[in-house]
N, C-alpha and C positions, 0 to 999 in steps of 0.2 A: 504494500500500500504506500503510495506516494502521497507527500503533501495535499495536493488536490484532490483526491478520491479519501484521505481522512476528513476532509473539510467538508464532503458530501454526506461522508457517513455517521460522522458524530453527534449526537443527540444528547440532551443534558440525562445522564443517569441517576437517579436515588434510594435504588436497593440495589444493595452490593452482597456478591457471597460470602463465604466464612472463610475468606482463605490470604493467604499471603500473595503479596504481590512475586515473581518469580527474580530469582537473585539476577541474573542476567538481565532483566530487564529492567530491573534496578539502579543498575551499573549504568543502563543505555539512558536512562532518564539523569540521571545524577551526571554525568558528562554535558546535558544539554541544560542543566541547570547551572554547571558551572560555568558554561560559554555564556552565555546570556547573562549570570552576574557578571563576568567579567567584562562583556562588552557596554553592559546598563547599567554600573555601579547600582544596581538593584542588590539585595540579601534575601533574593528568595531562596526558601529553607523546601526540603522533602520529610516528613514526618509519616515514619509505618509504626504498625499495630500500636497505634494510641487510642481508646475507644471514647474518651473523656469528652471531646470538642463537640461529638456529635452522637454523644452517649448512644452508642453502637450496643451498650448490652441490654438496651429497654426493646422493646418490641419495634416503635418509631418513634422516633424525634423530627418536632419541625419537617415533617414528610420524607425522611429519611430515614435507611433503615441499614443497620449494618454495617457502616462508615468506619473505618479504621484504619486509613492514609488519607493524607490532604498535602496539599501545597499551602504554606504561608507564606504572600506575597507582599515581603517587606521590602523599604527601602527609603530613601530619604525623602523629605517633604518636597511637595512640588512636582512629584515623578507618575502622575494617576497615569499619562497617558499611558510612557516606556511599564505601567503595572501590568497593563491591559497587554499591549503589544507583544510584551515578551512574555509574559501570563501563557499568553494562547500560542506562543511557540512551542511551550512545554506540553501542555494541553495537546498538542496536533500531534506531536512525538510519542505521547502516550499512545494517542489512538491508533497509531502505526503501531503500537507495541502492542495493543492488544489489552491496552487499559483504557478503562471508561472514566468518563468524568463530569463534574459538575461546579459551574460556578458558583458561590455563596456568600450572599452579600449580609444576608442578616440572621438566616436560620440556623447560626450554630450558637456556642455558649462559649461565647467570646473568654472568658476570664478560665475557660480550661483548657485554650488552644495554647497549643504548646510552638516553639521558636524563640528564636531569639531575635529582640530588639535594641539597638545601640542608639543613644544621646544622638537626637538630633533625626531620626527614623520614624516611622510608621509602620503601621499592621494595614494593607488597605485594602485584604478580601483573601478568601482562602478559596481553593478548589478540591470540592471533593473527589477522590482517586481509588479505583479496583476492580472490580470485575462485575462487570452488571449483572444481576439476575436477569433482568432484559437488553437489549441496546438501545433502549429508548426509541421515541417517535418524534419525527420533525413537525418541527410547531411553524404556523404561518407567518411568511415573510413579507416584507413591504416591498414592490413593483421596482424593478431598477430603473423607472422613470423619475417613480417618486424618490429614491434614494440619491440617484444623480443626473435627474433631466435628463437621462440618455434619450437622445434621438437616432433614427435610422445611418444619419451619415455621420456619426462621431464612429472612430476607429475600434476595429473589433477589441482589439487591448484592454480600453476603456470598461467596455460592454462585461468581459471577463473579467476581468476586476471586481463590478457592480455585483454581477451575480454572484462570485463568492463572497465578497460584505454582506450582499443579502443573507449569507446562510449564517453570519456572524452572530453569537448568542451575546446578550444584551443583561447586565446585570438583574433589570427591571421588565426583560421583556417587551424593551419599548421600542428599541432601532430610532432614537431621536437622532444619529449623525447623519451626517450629510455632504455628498460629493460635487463639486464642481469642477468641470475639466476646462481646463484653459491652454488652448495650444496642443503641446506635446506635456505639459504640468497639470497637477490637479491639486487643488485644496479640499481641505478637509473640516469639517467641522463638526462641534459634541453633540449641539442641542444643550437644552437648560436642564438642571433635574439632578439627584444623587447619581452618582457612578457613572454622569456621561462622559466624562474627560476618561473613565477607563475603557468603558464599552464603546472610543472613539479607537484607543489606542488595538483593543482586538480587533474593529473593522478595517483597519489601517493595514495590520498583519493578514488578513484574507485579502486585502485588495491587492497585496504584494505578491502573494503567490499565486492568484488567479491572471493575475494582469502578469505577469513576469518580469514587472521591474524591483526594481529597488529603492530605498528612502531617498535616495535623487529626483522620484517624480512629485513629491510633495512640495505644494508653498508652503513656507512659515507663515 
């Protein structure tokens, strides 16, 4: 599974099995969390068999069931978008691995989530991580017209871009960002609302790999 066929197939998961994530795969996710801090001065953390955050030994919690790995997506103030963006690179790498996931903005128990935070840092969402009891089901997306006024003669790139942002999960559910293509550039923007500066930075990371460029096509 390649980037773009994980970005088709992932769906938010929230009953997960009884089992351990596999140590190989482990390995493969922990390498792509060290690139990504190293390239984001991000401190995102990987945490396995902790049941505490999303009390995995009650039946369910907050709609979830079974949770006992998460990503804690820490890092310095001011960084919501690079939370989102490199968030969901890890996230897409899972899903190549054969891990499911889910982003989680409010339904855990924040004060048993475990990682580490340094003076001067934030906590700014965590994802839930393991093995679905299902692979979830795609939820409805907004029109790549409405997402980025695509019209018929703007360049197929463009178009591929859009519809993978479309399939970008949204902290809130909401898809408030929004694309403008300008030229051979495109700007980007959050929308108003909690988590849109993150859920701009994961639309951003789908538009990269559907579109096949790189953070060169964005205006500041």
């Amino acid at each position: 599974m390649d980037l773009k066929e994980a970005i088709k197939e992932r769906h938010a998961v929230r009953s997960f099995e009884d089992k351990s994530i596999d140590e190989s795969a482990v390995a493969e996710l922990q390498k792509e969390i060290d690139a990504c801090n190293r390239e984001s001065g991000l401190h995102i953390q990987l945490i396995l068999d902790e049941p505490n955050a999303f009390q995995a030994e009650k039946p369910s919690y907050g709609a979830f069931k079974g949770c006992k790995n998460y990503l804690v997506i820490v890092g310095p103030k001011g960084k919501d978008v690079e939370a989102g963006y490199y968030g969901e690179k890890i996230v897409l790498k899972a899903q190549t691995l054969g891990i499911n996931s889910c982003w989680v903005a409010m339904t855990y128990k924040k004060g048993s989530a475990k990682g580490e935070i340094y003076t001067g840092e934030k906590r700014y969402i965590v994802v839930a991580l393991g093995y679905g009891t299902t692979q979830g089901v795609p939820h409805k997306s907004k029109s790549i017209s409405d997402l980025g006024g695509y019209e018929y003669k703007d360049p197929d790139w463009y178009k591929e871009g859009l519809e993978a942002a479309a399939l970008a999960p949204t902290a809130m559910n909401q898809q408030k960002f929004k694309f403008e293509l300008h030229g051979d550039k495109v700007k980007a923007k959050p929308g108003i609302g909690f988590y849109t500066q993150i859920d701009l930075g994961i639309a951003k990371c789908h538009f990269e790999i559907g579109s096949g460029k790189d953070s060169s096509v964005w205006i500041n």
